[in-house]
C-alpha positions in Angstrom: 33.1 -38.1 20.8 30.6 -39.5 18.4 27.7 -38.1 20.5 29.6 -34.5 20.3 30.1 -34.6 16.9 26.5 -35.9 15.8 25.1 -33.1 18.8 27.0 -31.1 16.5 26.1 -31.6 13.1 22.2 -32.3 14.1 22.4 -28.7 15.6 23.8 -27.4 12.1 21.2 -29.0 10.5 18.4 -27.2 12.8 20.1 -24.0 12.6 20.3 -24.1 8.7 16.7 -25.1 8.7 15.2 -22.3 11.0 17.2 -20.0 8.7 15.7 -21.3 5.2 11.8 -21.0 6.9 12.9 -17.4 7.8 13.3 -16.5 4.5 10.9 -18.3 3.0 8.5 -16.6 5.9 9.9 -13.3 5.0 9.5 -14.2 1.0 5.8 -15.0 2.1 5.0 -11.5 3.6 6.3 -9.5 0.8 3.9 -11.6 -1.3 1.2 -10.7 0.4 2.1 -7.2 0.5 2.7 -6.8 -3.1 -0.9 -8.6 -3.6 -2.7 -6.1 -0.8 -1.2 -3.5 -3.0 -1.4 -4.1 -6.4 -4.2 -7.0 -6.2 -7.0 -6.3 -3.9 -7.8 -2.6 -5.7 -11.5 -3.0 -4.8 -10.9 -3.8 -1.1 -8.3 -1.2 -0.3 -10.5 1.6 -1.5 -13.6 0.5 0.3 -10.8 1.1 3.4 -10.0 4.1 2.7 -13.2 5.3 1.8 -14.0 3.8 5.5 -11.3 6.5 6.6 -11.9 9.7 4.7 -16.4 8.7 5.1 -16.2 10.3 8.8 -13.1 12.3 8.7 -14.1 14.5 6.0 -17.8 14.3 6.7 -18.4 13.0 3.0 -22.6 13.2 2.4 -24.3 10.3 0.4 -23.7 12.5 -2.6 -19.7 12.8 -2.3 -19.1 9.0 -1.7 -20.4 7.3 -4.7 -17.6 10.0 -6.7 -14.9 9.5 -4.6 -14.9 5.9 -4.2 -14.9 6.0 -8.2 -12.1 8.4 -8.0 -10.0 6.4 -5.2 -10.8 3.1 -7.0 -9.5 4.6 -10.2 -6.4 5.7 -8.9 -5.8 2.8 -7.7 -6.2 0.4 -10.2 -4.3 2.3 -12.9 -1.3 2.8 -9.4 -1.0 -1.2 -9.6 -0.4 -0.7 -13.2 2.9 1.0 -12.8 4.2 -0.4 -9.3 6.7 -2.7 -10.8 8.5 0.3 -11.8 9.3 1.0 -8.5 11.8 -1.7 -8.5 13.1 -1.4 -12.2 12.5 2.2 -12.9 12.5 4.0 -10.4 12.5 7.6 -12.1 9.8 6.9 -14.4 7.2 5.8 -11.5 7.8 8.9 -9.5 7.4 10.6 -12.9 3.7 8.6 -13.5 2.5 8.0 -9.7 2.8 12.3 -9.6 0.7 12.6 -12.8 -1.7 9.9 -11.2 -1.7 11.6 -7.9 -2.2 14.9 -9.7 -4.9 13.7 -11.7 -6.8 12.6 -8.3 -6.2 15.7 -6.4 -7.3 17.5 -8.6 -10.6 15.4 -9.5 -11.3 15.2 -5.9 -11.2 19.2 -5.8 -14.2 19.3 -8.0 -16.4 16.8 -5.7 -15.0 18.0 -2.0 -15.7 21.5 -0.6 -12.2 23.5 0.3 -12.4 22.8 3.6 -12.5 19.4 2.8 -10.4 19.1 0.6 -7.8 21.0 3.2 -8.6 18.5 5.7 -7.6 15.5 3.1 -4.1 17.3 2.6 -3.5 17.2 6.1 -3.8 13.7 6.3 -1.1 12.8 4.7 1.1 10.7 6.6 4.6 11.9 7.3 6.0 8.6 5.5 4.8 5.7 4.0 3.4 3.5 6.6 1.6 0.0 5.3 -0.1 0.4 8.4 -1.8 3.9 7.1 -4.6 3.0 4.3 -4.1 7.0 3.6 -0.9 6.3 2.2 -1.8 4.4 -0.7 -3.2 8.2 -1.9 0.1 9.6 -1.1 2.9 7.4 -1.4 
């Protein structure tokens, strides 16, 4: 009976431990989320700027602007992603002005068909998978 019960307890004990490493696994990931998003700016532009390069056909000329643009965006995006979490309403309210601000800055520097083809790229959701989505989400 002893062998059942201490079977028992040790089996608990795993269980209980397998549980705390998932979360602090799952605690991990969403760190490093939050950090590819709000700290590596720099790096996450120079991604998408590996994306929209070819699609869009951007000439030495374009790129230079753009990346400025992107990495602008950004940078000033980190700024007000904690207000996803607390406020809600007031980061859709400043990502939109942000997002406007870009569009419309990009609409100087790409030609309209360009700038058509950037529109349709936006994904259909917010995918962490999709550098694109950093412009539109």
């Amino acid at each position: 009976m002893k062998k059942v019960c201490f079977l028992f307890v040790g089996t608990c004990f795993l269980s209980f431990g397998s549980l705390q490493a998932q979360n602090v696994l799952g605690a991990a990931q969403k760190a490093a989320a939050a950090t590819t998003t709000l700290g590596n700016s720099g790096g996450i532009a120079n991604n998408i700027m590996g994306s929209l390069t070819p699609t869009l056909g951007l000439n030495n000329t374009q790129q230079p602007k753009v990346l400025d643009m992107v990495s602008g965006f950004l940078k000033k995006k980190s700024e007000i992603t904690p207000l996803q979490q607390t406020n809600p309403t007031a980061y859709t309210s400043k990502f939109s002005g942000l997002q406007g601000g870009l569009f419309s800055k990009l609409k100087g520097v790409l030609t309209a068909a360009q700038y058509a083809k950037f529109l349709g790229l936006k994904p259909k959701a917010s995918d962490a998978t999709n550098v694109l989505s950093q412009l539109f989400f």
